[in-house]
N, C-alpha and C positions, 0 to 999 in steps of 0.2 A: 667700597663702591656704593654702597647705600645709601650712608650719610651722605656725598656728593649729589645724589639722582634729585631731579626737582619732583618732588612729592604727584605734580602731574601728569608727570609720564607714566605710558604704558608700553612703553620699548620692551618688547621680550628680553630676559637677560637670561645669560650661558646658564641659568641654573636648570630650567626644562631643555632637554635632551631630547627631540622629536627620533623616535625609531623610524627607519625608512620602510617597515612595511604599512599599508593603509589597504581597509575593506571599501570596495568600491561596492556598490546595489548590482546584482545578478540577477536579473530576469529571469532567469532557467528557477529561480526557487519558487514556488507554485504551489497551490492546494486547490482542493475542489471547491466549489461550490453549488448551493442549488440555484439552477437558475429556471425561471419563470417568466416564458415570454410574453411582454404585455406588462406585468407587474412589475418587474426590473428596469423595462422603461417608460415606469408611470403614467404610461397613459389610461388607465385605470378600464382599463379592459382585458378578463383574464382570456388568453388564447389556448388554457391548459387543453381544453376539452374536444378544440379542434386538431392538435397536434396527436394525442393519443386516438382521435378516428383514423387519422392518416398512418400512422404506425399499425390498426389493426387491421388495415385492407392490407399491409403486406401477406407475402405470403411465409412458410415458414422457412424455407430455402433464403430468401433474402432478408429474413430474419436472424437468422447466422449469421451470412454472409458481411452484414453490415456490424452486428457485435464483433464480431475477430476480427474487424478493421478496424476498429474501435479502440479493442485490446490489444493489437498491437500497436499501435499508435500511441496508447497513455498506460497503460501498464506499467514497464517500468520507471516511470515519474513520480508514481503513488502508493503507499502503501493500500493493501487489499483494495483494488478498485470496484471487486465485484460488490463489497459486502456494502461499500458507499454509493454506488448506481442502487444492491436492493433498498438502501433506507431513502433513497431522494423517489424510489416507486413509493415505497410504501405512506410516502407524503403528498401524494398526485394519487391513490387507487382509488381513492373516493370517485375519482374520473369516472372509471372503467366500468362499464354500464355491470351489475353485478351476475347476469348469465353468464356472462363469456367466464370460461377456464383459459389462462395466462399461463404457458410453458415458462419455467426459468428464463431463457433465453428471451423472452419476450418484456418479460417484468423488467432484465438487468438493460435492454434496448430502450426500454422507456425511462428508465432510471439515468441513461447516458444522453438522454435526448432533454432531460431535467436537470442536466449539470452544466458547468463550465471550469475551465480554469481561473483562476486570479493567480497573479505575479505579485506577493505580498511585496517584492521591495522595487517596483518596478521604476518607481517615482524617486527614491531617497533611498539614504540608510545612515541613520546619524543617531546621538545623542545616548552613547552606551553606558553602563554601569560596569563594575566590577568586583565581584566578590571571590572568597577561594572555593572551588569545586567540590561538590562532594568525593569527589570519586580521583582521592591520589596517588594512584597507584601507578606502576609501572615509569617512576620520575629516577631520575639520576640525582646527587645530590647536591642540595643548595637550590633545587628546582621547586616551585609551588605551581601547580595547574590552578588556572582562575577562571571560571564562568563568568560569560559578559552577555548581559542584556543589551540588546539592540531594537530600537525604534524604525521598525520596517512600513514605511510608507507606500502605498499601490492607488492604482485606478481610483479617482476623486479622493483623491488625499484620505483614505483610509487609512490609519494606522493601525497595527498590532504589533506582538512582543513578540522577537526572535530570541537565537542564542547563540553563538559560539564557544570557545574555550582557547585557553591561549596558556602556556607554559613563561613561565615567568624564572629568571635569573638561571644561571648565578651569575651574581655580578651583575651587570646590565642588559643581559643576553636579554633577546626576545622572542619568540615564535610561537604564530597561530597555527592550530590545529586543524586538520582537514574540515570542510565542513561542506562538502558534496552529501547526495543523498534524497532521498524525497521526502516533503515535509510532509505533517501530519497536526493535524490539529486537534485540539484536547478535546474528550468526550466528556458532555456535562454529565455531571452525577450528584445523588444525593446531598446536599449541606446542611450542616449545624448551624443556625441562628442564634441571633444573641437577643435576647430580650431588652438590654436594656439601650441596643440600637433601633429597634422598633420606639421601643419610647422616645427617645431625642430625634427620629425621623419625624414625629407625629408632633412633637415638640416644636419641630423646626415648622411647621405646616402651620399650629396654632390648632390644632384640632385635637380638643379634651370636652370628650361627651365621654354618655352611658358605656355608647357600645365600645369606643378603643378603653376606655378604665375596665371595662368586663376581660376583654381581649387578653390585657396588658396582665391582671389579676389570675388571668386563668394557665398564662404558658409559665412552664419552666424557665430558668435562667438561660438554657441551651435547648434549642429542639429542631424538630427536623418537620420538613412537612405534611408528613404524616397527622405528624401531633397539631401543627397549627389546621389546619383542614378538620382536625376532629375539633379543636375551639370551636373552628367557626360553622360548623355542623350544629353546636350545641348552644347557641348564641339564644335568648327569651325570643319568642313571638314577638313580645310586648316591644323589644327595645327593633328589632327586626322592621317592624311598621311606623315607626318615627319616619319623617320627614328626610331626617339627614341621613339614614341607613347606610341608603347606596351610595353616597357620597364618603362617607367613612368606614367601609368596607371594602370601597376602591381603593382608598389611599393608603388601608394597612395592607391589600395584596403587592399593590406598586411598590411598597417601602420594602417588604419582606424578599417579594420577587428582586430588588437590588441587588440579593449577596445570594451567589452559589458556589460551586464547587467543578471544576475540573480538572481531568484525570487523565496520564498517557500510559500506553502500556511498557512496561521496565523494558522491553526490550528494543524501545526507540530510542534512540542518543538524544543527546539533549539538543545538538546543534539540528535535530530534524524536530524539533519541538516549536508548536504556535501556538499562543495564546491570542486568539481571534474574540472579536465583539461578540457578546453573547447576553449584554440586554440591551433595550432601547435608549435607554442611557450612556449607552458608551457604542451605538450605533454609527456615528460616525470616526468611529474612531478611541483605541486607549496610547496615550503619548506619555513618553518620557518616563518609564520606571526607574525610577530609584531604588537599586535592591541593597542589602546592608544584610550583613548574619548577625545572628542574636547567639546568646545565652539565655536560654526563659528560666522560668521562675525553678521549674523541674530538674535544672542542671542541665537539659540537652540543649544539641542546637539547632537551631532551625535560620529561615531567613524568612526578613518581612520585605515588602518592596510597597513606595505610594505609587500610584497614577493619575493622571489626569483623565476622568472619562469624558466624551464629545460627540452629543447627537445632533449636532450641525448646527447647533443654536447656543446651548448650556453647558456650561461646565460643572465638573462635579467630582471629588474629591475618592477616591480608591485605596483600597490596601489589599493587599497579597499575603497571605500565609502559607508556608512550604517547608517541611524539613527534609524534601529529598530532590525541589524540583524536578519532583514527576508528579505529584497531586496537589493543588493549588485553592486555597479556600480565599474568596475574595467579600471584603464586606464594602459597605461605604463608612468615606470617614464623616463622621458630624463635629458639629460646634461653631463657632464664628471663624476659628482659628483655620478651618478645612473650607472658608469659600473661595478660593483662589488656586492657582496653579503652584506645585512645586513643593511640596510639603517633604519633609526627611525626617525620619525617624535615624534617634541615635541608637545605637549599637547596644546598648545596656541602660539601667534606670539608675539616676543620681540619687543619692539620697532619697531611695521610696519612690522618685517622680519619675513618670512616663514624660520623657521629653521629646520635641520634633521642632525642627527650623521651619520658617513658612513664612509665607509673604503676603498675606491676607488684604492688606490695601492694596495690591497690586506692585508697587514698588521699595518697602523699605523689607530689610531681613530681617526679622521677628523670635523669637522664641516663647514655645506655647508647653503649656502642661497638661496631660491630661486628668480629665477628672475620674471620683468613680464611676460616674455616670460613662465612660465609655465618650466624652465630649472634648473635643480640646478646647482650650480656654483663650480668651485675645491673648492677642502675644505682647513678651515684652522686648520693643526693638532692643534691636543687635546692632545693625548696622541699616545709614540711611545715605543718598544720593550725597556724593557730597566732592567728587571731584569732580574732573574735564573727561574721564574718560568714560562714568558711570551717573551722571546725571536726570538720566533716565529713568533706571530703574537699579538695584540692586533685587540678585540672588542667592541660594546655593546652590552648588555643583554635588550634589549627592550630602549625604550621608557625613556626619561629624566622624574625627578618625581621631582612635586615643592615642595620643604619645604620653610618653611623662613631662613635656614641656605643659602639656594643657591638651585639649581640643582641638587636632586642627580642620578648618573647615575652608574648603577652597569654594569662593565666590563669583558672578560672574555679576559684568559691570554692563547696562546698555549707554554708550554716548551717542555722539553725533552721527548722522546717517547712519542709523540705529545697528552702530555695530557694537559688537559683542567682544570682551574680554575677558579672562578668566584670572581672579585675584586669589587673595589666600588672608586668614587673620584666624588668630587663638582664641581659644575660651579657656577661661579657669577650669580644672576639671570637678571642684566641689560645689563649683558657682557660673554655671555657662550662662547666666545669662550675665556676667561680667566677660569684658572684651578687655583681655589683656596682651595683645599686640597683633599685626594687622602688617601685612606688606605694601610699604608704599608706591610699589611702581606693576603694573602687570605683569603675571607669573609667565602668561600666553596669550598672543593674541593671534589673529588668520594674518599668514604668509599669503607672497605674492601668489603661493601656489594652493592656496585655500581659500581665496575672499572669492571666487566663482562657485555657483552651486542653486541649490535649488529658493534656499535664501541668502544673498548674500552676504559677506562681510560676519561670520557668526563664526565663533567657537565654542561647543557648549558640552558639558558634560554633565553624567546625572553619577557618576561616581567611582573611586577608585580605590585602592588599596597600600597597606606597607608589605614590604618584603625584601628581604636581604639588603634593609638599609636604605629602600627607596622607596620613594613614592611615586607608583604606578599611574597613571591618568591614561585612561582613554576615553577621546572626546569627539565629537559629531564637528565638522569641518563643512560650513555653508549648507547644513540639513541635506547634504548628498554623499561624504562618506566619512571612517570614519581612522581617526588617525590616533598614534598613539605616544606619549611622551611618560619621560620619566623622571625625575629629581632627586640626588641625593638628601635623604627625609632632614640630615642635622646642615646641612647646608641651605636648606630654605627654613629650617628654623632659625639657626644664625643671622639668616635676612632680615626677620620680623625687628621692628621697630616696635618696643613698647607702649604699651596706649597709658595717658595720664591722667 
């Protein structure tokens, strides 16, 4: 059948198997937030100070009365609602003129009057990954549980990271796992910095004076903020009173402020787990994670995931660190290779080399190395626009996957009326950045019953998995939901067509 197909087609062929179950966006999934009327709808008038007069002429009777309406109404929607109304008080008590004494009841009233809900996928839910769960227990056999990252989209295109879980085989079986429940969004906590991302931050900027070489000379390899706050406590007078001081003081907190650390309690499932924007940086928004499990250097295993971070204007390159997906360490990526969307890290290091797919000019697929410096390096293409159906732009679709054929790495193509399909082509496994076969016709493209959606005409995935002989894909279907296919793994290698 291959040999026959004209190299420009993209007819979907019987080799992807689409499963008939598909995640559709639920509005019922919801978190809190603080909300700040006035500030939220920027008309740069804060109204905190008149809301909280109005709450303290209540009395205490209708101070109850309006909490336990309150609580029953969103209680059970959220985990611990009281302890999130006290922290959204204790971010507004500046307000509170400081004679007055605040009953509980009053502080968590104010706290509920400084919240709201958000419907994290109210808009979308597309472009999932796939990795295996930590947690495999209770499986029948021939069965693997798989975590899947989901690109939940809400109110002005906010995106953040979901989760579900989905049992996989035997044989081609498939089903997802409940995933009701009230979500809960990760508490920032302390993080370990890297030093020598602070350098290639500062690098990238072009800013090498006194004060960031003192800076840079004075932290450890890894530190936490503690330690960098005592640096900069102990910074000369002399270099302190230059000109560029505060200009280079700003820019090592903004670069440092980049990467932190958040955490959920083990006793929330994964599928109630959100990774929500948590700098300016990625204030409008974190898209598309790519998660892949590692082997580090230590023998265990963990999982790394890129993102794309989006504060309404810029883009900017992310990674995730996580051995239990429950605590999550996120830094930014650097180097020329991280200025663009779509970065993948492979699974394991070749030959000593930190490797990652990427697409840096925007449209060809690339492969980048990193340095020691913690940098990734321009890439060397992979693959570049070169049919009818991908002339736009080529990608990847997650995360490179070892077979012993080579590398396989499934691609997605944009053509005309910028639609989207999803291809597939090998890497050597001692030499990825040689391409040693490539399928000539589309693996997947959107059905009559997927080209509708919030974009249409797209099928896109950030990555999948093997198991019991197949290859796994689940993929975002027109940015609104997200659907799932699978392939006998030696049956689309037998497809590939050798490259010459």
């Amino acid at each position: 059948m291959t040999a026959t197909m004209d190299p420009q087609d993209v007819r979907t062929t019987t080799l992807a198997k689409r499963h008939a179950l598909t995640m559709q966006p639920d509005g019922r999934r919801v978190v809190i937030k603080l909300f700040v009327p006035g500030e939220d709808a920027q008309l740069g008038q804060n109204r905190a100070s008149l809301i909280i007069e109005r709450i303290l002429q209540l009395d205490d009777d209708e101070i109850t009365r309006l909490l336990d309406d309150v609580l029953a109404r969103f209680s059970g929607r959220h985990h611990d609602i009281c302890a999130t109304f006290q922290h959204h008080y204790d971010l507004v008590q500046h307000r509170v003129p400081p004679d007055i004494e605040l009953s509980p009841s009053a502080r968590a009233l104010i706290g509920a009057y400084f919240s709201h809900e958000f419907s994290v996928e109210a808009a979308a839910l597309c472009n999932p990954s796939m990795v295996p769960h930590p947690d495999q227990s209770d499986l029948a056999p021939g069965e693997l549980r798989a975590a899947i990252s989901l690109r939940q989209i809400g109110e002005g295109h906010i995106s953040s990271v979901g989760f579900c879980s989905a049992v996989l085989g035997p044989d081609d079986q498939f089903r997802l796992e409940d995933r009701d429940g009230p979500l809960m969004i990760g508490q920032r906590v302390g993080a370990k910095h890297h030093r020598d991302l602070l350098a290639a931050g500062l690098a990238e900027e072009d800013l090498d004076n006194e004060i960031t070489a003192t800076v840079l000379s004075s932290l450890p390899d890894r530190y936490d903020d503690e330690e960098f706050e005592d640096v900069l406590g102990h910074l000369p007078g002399e270099l302190l009173a230059r000109p560029t001081a505060n200009e280079s003081l700003e820019a090592i907190r903004r670069i440092v402020a980049s990467d932190y650390a958040v955490t959920f309690p083990a006793t929330v499932p994964l599928h109630e787990r959100v990774l929500w924007p948590a700098t300016p940086a990625e204030s409008n928004g974190m898209e598309d994670a790519r998660f892949v499990q590692v082997e580090e250097a230590d023998g265990r295993t963990a999982y790394h995931a890129t993102y794309t971070a989006y504060d309404g204007r810029h883009i900017g390159g992310r990674m995730m660190h996580t051995r239990d997906l429950r605590h999550f360490e996120v830094t930014a990526l650097r180097g020329p290779a991280a200025r663009n969307k779509g970065m993948a890290l492979f699974p394991r290091t070749v030959n000593g080399r930190h490797l990652a797919l990427c697409r840096s000019d925007g449209e060809t697929l690339g492969l980048s190395v990193r340095d020691e410096q913690n940098r990734w390096q321009d890439a060397v293409p992979l693959l570049m626009p070169h049919r009818g159906w991908d002339l736009i732009q080529v990608g990847n679709c997650g995360s490179p996957v070892e077979t012993q054929a080579g590398w396989l790495v499934l691609t997605h193509g944009v053509g005309p009326m910028r639609r989207y399909a999803i291809g597939a082509m090998l890497l050597d496994l001692d030499h990825p950045e040689r391409v040693i076969a490539d399928l000539p016709h589309g693996l997947l493209e959107p059905d009559e019953t997927e080209r509708e959606g919030y974009v249409p005409n797209v099928v896109y995935s950030c990555g999948g998995l093997v198991h019991a002989g197949r290859f796994w894909l689940p993929y975002g279907a027109s940015d609104v939901r997200v659907g799932f296919a699978s392939i006998p793994l030696d049956d689309l290698l037998a497809a590939m067509v050798p490259v010459v």
